[in-house]
Z-matrix of the N, CA and C atoms (Angstrom, degrees):
N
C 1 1.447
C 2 1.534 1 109.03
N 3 1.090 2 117.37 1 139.70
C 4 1.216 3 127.03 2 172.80
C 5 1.748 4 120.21 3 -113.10
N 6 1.441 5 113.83 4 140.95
C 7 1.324 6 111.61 5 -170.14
C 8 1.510 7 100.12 6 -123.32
N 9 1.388 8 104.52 7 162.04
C 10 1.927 9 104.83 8 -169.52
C 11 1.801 10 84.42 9 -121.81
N 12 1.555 11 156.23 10 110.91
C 13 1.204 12 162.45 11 93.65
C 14 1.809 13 98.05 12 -6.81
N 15 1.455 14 88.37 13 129.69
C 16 1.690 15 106.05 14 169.84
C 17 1.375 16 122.58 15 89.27
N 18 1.175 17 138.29 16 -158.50
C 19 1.094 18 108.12 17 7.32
C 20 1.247 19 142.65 18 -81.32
N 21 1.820 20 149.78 19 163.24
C 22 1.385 21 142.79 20 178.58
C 23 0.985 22 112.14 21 -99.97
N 24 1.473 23 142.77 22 139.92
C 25 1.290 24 123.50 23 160.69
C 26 1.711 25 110.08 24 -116.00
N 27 1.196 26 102.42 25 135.56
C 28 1.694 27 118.75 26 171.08
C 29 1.653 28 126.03 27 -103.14
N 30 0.747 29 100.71 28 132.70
C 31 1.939 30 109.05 29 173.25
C 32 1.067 31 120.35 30 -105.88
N 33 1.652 32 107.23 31 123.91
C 34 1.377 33 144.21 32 -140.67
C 35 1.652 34 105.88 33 -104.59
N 36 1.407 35 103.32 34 -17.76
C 37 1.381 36 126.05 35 -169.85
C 38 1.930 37 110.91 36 -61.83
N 39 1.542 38 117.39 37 104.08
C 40 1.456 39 99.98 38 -174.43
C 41 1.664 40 98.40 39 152.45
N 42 1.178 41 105.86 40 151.65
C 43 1.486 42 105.64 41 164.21
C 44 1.616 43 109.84 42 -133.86
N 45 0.888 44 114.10 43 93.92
C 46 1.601 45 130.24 44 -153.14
C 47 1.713 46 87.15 45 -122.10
N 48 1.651 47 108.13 46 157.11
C 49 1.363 48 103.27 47 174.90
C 50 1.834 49 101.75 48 -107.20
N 51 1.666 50 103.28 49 173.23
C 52 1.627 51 99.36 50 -178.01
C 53 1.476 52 111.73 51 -53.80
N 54 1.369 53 112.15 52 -22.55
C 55 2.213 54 126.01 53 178.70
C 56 1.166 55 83.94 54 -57.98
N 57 1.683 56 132.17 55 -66.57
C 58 1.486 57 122.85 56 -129.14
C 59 1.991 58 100.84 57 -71.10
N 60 1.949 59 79.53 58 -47.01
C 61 1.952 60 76.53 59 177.89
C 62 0.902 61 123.46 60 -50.57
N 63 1.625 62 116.66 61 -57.11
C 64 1.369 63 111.57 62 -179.01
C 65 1.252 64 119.42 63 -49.61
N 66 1.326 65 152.98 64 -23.49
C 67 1.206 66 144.46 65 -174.73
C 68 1.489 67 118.51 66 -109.82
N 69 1.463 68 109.39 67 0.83
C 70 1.543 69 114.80 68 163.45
C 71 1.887 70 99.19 69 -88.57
N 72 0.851 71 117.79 70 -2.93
C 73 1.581 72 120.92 71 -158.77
C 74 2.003 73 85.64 72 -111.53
N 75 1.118 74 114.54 73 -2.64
C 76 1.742 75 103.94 74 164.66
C 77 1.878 76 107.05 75 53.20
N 78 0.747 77 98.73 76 23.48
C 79 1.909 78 99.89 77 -179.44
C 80 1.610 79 87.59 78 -65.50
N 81 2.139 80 95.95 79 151.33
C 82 1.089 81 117.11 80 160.81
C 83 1.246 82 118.48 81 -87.48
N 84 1.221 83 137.22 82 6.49
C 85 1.432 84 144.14 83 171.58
C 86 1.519 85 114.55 84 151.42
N 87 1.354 86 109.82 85 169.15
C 88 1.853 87 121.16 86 -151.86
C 89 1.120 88 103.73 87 -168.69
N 90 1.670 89 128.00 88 127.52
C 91 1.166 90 149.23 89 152.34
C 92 1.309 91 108.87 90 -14.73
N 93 1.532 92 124.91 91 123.69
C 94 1.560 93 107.51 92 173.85
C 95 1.222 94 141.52 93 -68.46
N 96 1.545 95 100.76 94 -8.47
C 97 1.660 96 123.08 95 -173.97
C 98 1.583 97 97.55 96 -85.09
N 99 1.338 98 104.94 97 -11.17
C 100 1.986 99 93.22 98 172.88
C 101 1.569 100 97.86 99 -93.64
N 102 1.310 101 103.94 100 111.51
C 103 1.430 102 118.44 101 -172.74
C 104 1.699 103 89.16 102 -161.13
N 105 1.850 104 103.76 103 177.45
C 106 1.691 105 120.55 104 -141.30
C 107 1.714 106 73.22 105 -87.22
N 108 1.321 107 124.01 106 -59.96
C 109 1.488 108 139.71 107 -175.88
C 110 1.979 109 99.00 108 -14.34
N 111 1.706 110 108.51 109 -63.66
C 112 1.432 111 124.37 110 -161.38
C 113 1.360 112 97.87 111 -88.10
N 114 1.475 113 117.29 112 -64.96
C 115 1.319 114 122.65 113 -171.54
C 116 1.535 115 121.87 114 -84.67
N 117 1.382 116 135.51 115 39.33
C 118 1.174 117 132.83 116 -146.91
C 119 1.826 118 105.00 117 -73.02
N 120 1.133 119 105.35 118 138.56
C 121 1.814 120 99.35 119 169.80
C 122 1.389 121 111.34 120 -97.98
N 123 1.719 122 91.66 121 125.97
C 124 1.252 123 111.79 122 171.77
C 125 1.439 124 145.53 123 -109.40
N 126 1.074 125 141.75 124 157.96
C 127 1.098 126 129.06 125 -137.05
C 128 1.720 127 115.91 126 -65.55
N 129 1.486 128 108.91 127 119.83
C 130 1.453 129 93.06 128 -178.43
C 131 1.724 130 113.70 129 -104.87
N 132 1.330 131 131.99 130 -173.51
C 133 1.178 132 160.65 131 154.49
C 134 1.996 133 87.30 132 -41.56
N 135 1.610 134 105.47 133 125.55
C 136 1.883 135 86.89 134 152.86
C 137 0.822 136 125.90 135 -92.37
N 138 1.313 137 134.24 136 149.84
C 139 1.502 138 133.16 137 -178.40
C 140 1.666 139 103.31 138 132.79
N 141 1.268 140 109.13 139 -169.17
C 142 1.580 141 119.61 140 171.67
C 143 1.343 142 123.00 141 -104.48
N 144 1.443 143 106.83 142 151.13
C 145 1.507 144 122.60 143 -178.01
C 146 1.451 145 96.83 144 -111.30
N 147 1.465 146 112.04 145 157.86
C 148 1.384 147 137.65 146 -175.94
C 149 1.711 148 101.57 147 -101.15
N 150 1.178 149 132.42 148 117.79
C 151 1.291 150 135.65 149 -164.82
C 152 1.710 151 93.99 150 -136.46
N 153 1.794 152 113.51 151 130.41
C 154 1.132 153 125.07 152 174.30
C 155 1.479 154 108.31 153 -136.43
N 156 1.394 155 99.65 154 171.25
C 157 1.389 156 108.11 155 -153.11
C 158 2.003 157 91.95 156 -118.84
N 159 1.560 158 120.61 157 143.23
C 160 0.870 159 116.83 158 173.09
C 161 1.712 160 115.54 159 -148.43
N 162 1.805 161 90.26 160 115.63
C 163 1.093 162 98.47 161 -167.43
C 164 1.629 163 113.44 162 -124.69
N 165 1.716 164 103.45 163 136.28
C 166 1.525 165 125.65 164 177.32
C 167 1.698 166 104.75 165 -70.09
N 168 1.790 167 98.84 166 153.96
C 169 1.698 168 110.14 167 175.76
C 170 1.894 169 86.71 168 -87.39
N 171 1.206 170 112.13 169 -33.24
C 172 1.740 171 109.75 170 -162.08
C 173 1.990 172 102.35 171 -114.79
N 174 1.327 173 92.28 172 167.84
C 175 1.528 174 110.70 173 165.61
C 176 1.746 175 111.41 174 -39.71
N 177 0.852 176 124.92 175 136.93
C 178 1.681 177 126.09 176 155.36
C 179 1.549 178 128.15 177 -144.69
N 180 1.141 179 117.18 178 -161.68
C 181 1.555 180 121.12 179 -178.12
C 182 1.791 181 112.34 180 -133.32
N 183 1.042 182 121.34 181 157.05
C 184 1.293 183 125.52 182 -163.27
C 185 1.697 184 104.36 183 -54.02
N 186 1.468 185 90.82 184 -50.31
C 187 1.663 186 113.38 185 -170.90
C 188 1.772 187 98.24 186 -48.68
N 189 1.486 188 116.35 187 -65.45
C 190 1.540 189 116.71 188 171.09
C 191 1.400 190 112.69 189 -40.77
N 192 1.084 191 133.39 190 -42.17
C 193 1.832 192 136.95 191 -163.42
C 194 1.777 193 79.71 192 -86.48
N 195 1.324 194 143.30 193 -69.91
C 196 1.407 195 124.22 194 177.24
C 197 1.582 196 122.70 195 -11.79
N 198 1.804 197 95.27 196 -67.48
C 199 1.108 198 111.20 197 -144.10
C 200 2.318 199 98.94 198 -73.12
N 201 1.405 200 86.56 199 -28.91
C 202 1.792 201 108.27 200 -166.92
C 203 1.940 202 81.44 201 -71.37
N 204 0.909 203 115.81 202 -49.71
C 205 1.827 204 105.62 203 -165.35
C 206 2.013 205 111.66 204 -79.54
N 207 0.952 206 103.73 205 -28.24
C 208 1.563 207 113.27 206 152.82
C 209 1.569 208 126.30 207 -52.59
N 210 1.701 209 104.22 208 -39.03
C 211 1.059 210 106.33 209 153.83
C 212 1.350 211 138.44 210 -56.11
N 213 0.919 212 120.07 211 -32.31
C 214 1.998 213 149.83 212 -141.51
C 215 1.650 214 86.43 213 -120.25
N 216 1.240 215 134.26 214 -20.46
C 217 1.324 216 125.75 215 -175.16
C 218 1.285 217 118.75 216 92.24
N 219 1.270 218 112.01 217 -11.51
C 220 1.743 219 118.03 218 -174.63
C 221 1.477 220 113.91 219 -79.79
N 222 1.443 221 105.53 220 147.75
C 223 1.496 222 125.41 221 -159.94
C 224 1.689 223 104.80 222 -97.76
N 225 1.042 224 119.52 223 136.31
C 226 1.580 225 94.84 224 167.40
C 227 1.577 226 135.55 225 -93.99
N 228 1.346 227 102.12 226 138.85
C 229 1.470 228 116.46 227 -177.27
C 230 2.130 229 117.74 228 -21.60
N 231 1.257 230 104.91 229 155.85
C 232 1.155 231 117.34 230 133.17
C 233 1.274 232 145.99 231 -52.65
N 234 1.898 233 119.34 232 173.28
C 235 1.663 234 90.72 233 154.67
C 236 1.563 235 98.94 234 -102.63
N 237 1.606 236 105.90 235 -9.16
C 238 1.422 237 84.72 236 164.16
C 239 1.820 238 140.23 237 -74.63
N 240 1.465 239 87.56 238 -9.56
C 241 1.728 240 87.57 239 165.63
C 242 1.502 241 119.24 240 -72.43
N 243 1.387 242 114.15 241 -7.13
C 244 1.237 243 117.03 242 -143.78
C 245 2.176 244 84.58 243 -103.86
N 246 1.085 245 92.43 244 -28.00
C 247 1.628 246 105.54 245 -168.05
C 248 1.734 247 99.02 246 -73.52
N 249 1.914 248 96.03 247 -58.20
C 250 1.547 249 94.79 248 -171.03
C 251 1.830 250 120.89 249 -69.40
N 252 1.684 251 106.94 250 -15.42
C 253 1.099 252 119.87 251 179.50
C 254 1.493 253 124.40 252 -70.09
N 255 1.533 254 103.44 253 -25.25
C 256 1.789 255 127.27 254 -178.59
C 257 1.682 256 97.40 255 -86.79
N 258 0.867 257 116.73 256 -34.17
C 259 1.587 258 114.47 257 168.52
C 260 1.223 259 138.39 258 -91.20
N 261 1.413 260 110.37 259 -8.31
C 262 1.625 261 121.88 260 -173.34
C 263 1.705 262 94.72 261 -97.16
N 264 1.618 263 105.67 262 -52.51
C 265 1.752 264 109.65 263 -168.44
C 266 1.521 265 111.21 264 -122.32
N 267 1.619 266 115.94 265 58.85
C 268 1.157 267 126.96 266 -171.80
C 269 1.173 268 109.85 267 -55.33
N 270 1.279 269 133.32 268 -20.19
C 271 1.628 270 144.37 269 -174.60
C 272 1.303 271 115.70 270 -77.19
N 273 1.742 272 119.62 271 -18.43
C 274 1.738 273 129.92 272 178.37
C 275 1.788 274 89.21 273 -82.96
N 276 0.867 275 128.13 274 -12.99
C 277 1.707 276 100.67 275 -164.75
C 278 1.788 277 101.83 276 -86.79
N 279 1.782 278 94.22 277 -43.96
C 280 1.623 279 100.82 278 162.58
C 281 1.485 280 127.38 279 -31.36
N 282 1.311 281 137.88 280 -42.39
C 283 1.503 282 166.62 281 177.86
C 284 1.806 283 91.92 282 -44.15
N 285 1.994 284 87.45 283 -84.51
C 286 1.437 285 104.86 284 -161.01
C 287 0.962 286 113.36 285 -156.83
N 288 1.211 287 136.76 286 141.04
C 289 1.564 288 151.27 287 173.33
C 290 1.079 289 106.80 288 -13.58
N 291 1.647 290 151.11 289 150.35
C 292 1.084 291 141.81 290 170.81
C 293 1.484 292 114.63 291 -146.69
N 294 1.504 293 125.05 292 105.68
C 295 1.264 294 109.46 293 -163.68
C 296 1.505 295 102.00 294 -126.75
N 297 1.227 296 109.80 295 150.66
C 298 1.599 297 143.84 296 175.71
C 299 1.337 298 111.08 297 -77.98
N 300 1.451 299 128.40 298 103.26
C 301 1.367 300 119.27 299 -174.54
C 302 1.461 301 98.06 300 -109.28
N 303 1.476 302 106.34 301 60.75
C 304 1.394 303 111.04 302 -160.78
C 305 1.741 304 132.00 303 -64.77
N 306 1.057 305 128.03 304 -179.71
C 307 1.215 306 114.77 305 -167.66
C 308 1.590 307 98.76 306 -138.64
N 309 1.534 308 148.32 307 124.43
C 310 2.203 309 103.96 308 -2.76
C 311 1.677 310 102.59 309 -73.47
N 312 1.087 311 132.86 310 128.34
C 313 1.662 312 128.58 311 171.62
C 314 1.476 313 101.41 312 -49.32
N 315 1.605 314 83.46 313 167.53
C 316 2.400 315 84.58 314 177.60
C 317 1.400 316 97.24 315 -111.33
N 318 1.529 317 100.14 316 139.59
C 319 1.492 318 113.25 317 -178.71
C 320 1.542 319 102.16 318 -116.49
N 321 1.489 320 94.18 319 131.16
C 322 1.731 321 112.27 320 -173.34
C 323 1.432 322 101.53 321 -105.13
N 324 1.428 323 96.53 322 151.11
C 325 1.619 324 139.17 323 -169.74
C 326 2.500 325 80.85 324 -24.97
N 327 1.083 326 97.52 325 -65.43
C 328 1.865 327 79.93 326 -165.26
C 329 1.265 328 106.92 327 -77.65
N 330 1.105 329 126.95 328 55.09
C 331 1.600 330 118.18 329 172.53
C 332 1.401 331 139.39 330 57.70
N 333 1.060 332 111.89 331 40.94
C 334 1.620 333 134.13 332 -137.06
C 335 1.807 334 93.37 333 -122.87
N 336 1.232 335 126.57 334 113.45
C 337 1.779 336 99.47 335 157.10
C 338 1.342 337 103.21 336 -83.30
N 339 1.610 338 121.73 337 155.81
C 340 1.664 339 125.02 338 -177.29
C 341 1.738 340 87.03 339 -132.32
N 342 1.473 341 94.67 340 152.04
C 343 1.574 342 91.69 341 174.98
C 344 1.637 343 95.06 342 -135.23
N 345 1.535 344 131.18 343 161.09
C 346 1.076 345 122.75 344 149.66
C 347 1.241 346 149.23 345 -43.92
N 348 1.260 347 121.47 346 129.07
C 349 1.669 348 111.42 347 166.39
C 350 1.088 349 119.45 348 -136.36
N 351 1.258 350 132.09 349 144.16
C 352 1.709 351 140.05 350 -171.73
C 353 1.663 352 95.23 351 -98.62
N 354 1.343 353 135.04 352 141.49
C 355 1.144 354 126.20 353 -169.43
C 356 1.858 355 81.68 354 -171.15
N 357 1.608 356 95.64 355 157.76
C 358 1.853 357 126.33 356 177.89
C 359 1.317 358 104.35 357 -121.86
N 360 1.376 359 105.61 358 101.23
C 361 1.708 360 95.27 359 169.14
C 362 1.806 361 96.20 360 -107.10
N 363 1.798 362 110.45 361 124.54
C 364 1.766 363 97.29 362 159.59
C 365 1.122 364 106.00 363 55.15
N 366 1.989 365 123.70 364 35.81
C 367 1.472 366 131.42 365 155.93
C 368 1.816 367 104.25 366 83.00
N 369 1.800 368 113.27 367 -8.32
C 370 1.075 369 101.55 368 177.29
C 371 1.386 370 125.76 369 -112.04
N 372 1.668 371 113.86 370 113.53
C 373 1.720 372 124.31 371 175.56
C 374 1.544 373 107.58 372 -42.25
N 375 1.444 374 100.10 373 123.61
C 376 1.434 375 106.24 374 143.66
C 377 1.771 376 134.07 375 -149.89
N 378 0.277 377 162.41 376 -179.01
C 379 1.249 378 149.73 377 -99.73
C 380 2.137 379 107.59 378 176.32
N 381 1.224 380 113.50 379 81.18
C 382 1.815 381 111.43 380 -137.68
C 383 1.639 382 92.24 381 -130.91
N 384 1.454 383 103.31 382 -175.69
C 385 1.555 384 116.87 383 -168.76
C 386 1.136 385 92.93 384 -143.98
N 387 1.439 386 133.90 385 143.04
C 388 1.409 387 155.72 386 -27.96
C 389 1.455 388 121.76 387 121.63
N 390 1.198 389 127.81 388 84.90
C 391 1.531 390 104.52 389 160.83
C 392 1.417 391 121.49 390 -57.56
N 393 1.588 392 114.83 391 140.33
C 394 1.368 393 106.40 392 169.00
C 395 1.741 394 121.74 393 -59.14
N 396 1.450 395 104.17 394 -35.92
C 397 1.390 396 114.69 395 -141.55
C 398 1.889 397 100.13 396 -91.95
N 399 1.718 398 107.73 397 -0.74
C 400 1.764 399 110.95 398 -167.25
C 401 2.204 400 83.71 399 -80.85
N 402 1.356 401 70.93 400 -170.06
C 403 1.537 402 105.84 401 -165.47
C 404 1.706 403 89.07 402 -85.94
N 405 1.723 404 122.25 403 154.20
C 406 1.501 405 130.62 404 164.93
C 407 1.788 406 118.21 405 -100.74
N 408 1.097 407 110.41 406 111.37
C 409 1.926 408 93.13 407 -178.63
C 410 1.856 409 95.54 408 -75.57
N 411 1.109 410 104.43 409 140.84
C 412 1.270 411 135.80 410 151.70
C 413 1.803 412 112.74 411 -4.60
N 414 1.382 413 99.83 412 -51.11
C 415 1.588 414 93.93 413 -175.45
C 416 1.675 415 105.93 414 -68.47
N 417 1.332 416 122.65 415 -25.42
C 418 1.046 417 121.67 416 -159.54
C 419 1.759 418 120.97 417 -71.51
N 420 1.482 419 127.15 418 143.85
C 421 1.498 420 126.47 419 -164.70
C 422 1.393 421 90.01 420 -93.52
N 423 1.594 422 140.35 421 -169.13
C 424 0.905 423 145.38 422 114.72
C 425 1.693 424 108.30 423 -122.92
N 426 1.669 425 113.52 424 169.79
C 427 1.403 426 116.43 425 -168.43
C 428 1.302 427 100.35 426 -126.02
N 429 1.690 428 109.33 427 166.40
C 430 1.530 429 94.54 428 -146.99
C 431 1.820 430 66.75 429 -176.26
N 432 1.355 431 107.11 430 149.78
C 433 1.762 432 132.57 431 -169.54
C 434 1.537 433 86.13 432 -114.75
N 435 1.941 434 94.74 433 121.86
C 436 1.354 435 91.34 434 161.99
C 437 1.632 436 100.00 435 -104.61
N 438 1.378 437 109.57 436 149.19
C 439 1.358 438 126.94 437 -156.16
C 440 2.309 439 102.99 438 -92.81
């Protein structure tokens, strides 16, 4: 079974750098490769986006959460949704894992795609990377632009 969370809406409105978000977003720590260099924000639409949450009863794979949100009509995220989303509703990452199977993903120096994820370990936000290509446990959301 699959469940649709939200919808959220975020505001896009701003020219802030990936530093500024990240540190209006109060995280307890972040992957160092999420930096302006990898993650740069780019120019969006102003206004707000509609951001939903999509979550499995069982284990899956990125490719399944693709193929299940294609269904549903949903587009996939940014990394800037993924930035303004950790700062607008810092209280969803607390819940459950929340990952960005974003579109183009960032590919590191060994050939790896990494995607974002907002995650609470022990009350502490951070803000981390992801292989695209591992396995999803069950608790985990992914986010997805409804269009």
């Amino acid at each position: 079974m699959v469940k649709i969370i939200g919808p959220f809406q975020i505001n896009t409105t701003g020219t802030r750098t990936t530093e500024e978000v990240f540190a209006a977003g109060k995280y307890d720590g972040k992957n160092n490769m999420v930096n302006g260099k990898n993650f740069p924000i780019r120019t969006m639409f102003k206004g707000t986006r509609e951001i939903v949450l999509v979550e499995f009863d069982r284990d899956t794979s990125s490719e399944e959460v693709l193929a299940e949100a294609k269904r549903w009509g949903l587009k996939r995220p940014r990394c800037e949704d993924a930035l303004f989303f950790g700062e607008q509703h810092p209280e969803e990452q607390c819940t459950a894992p929340i990952l960005f199977l974003r579109k183009p993903a960032w590919w590191r120096a060994c050939v790896r795609l990494f995607v974002l994820v907002l995650r609470c370990d022990g009350g502490r936000r951070t803000l981390c990377l992801n292989p695209f290509d591992g396995g999803w446990h069950q608790r985990c959301r992914f986010a997805f632009v409804r269009p």
